[in-house]
C-alpha positions in Angstrom: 0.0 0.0 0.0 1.3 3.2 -0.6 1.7 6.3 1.7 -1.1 9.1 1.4 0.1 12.2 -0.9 -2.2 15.4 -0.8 -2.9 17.2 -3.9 -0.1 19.3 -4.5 -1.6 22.8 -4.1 -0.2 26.5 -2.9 -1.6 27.6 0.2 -1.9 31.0 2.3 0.0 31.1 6.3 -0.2 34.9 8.0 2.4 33.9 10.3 3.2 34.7 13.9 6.5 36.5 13.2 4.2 39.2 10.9 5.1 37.4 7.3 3.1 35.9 4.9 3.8 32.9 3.7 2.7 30.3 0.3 4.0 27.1 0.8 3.1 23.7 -1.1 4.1 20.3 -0.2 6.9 18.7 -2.6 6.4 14.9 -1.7 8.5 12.8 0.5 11.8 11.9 -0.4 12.0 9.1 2.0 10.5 8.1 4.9 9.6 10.2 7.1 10.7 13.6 5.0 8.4 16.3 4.2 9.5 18.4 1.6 7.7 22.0 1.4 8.3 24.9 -0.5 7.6 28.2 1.2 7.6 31.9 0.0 6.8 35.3 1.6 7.8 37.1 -2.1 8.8 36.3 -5.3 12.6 36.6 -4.6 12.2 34.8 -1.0 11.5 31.1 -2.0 12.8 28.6 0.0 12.4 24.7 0.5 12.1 23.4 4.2 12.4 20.0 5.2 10.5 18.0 7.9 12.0 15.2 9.0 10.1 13.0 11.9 12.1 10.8 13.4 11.4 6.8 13.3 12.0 6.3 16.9 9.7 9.9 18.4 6.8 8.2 15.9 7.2 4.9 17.5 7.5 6.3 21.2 4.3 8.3 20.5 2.5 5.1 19.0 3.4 2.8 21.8 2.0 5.3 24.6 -1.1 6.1 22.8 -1.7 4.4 19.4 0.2 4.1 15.8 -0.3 7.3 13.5 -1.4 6.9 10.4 0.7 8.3 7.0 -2.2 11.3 6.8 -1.7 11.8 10.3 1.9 12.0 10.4 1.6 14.5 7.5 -0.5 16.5 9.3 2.2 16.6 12.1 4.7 17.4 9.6 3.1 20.9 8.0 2.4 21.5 11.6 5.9 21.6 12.3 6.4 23.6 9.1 4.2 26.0 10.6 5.2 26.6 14.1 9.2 27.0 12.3 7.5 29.7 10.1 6.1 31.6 13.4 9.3 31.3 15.1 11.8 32.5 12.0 13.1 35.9 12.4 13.2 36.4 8.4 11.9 34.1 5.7 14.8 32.6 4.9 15.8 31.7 8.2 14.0 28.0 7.7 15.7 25.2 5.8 15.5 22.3 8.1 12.7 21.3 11.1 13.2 18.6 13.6 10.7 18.3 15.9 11.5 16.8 19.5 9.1 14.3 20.7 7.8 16.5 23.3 6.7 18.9 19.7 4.9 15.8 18.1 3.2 15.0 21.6 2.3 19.0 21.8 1.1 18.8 17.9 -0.8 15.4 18.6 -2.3 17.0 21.2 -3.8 20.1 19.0 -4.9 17.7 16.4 -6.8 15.5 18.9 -4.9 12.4 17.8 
């Protein structure tokens, strides 16, 4: 079976930090690997990667129950966004790595 893909498609974030953003969703390299591309301008594009790591998945499924691949997508461009409200400039994002205490938080928001 393979992994859920959304429909590739540009969509609006007002940040936190006071930008606005466009990103879209590349695909996933590997497993586990979000790629996004995000812009605040035309001469501001940048692509972000969102890796979730094996083991902070597994943890998380063990204490509560496995995530699905829509669900762990979800997690993913959550990530993407909270990196986005935190960067000083648009630029400032290239690679997110959420802890396991961030995927528990962003499980949490979701009501997973």
């Amino acid at each position: 079976m393979q992994p859920w893909f959304p429909q590739p498609r540009w969509k609006q974030y007002a940040a936190q930090s006071g930008w606005i953003y466009e990103y879209i969703f590349e695909g996933m390299p590997v497993e586990g690997e979000y790629r996004f591309r995000a812009t605040s301008g035309p001469s501001n594009a940048i692509q972000v990667t969102v890796s979730l790591e094996a083991a902070h998945i597994a943890q998380w499924g063990a204490a509560n129950r496995p995530l699905t691949g829509v669900e762990c997508y979800g997690i993913a461009k959550m990530a993407l966004l909270r990196a986005l409200d935190e960067a000083d400039s648009p630029g400032a994002v290239e690679a997110v790595r959420p802890t396991f205490a961030v995927i528990a938080e962003i499980c949490g928001e979701l009501d997973l």
